[in-house]
Phi, psi and omega in degrees: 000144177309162142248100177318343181325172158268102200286155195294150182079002181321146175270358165268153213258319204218182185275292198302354167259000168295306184297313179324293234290256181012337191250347183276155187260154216254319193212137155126034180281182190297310175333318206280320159288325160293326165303302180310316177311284172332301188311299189294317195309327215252350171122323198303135148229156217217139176265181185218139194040070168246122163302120158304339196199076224273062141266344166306292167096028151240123170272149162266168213263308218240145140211131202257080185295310158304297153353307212047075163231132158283165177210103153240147209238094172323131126300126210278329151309293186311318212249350183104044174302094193317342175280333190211028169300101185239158159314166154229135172323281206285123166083010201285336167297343178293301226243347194272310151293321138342314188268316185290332156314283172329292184316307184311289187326292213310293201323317165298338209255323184286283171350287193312316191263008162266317168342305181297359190107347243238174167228097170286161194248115148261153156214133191267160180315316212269329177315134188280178204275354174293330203271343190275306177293327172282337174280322179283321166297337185279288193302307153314324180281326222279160214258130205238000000 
């Protein structure tokens, strides 16, 4: 079993929200998987957690590599979702620079790979997986 203690000066409030943070995953979460599922059903194929561009040194969950579309598919937390973002009481300057961070890369990461030629996809967690297949499929068609 891990060990969850807290090492001193830690960004976590308590062990038990360290070990939550800890548990959480970087890539196959359910969004990502329904999305992906929805994609195959329909014929699209992709690699999944690939740099589009590997001199960036950022992967997108989904890439249509002929295409050039990138696709990621946002936490509503992680990335700051103006519908459901919310603070947390504990650590909120931490996690507040934190978010903020996130947002700034994502902008820099779309900017970048649109330079390269390239179309990023946002999709947020919450978005359902039909409104999610049209943002991708719109993208994949559009003529480039």
């Amino acid at each position: 079993m891990a060990d969850h203690s807290l090492p001193p000066g830690s960004w976590a409030s308590s062990e038990a929200s360290r070990a939550v943070m800890l548990g959480n995953r970087g890539r196959d979460t359910s969004p990502e998987l329904a999305l992906r599922r929805a994609l195959h059903r329909l014929g699209y194929r992709y690699r999944v957690d690939h740099p589009p561009i590997p001199e960036l040194r950022r992967r997108a969950d989904l890439v249509f590599t002929r295409r050039r579309v990138a696709v990621f598919v946002d936490g509503c937390y992680w990335h700051g979702c103006p519908q459901h973002y919310g603070e947390p009481s504990t650590n909120a300057e931490y996690w507040r620079s934190k978010i903020a961070r996130n947002r700034e890369r994502d902008a820099d990461t779309d900017a970048r790979l649109r330079q390269a030629g390239w179309t990023p996809v946002r999709i947020w967690e919450h978005e359902s997986v039909d409104d999610a297949v049209v943002k991708v499929a719109c993208a994949l068609d559009a003529p480039g």
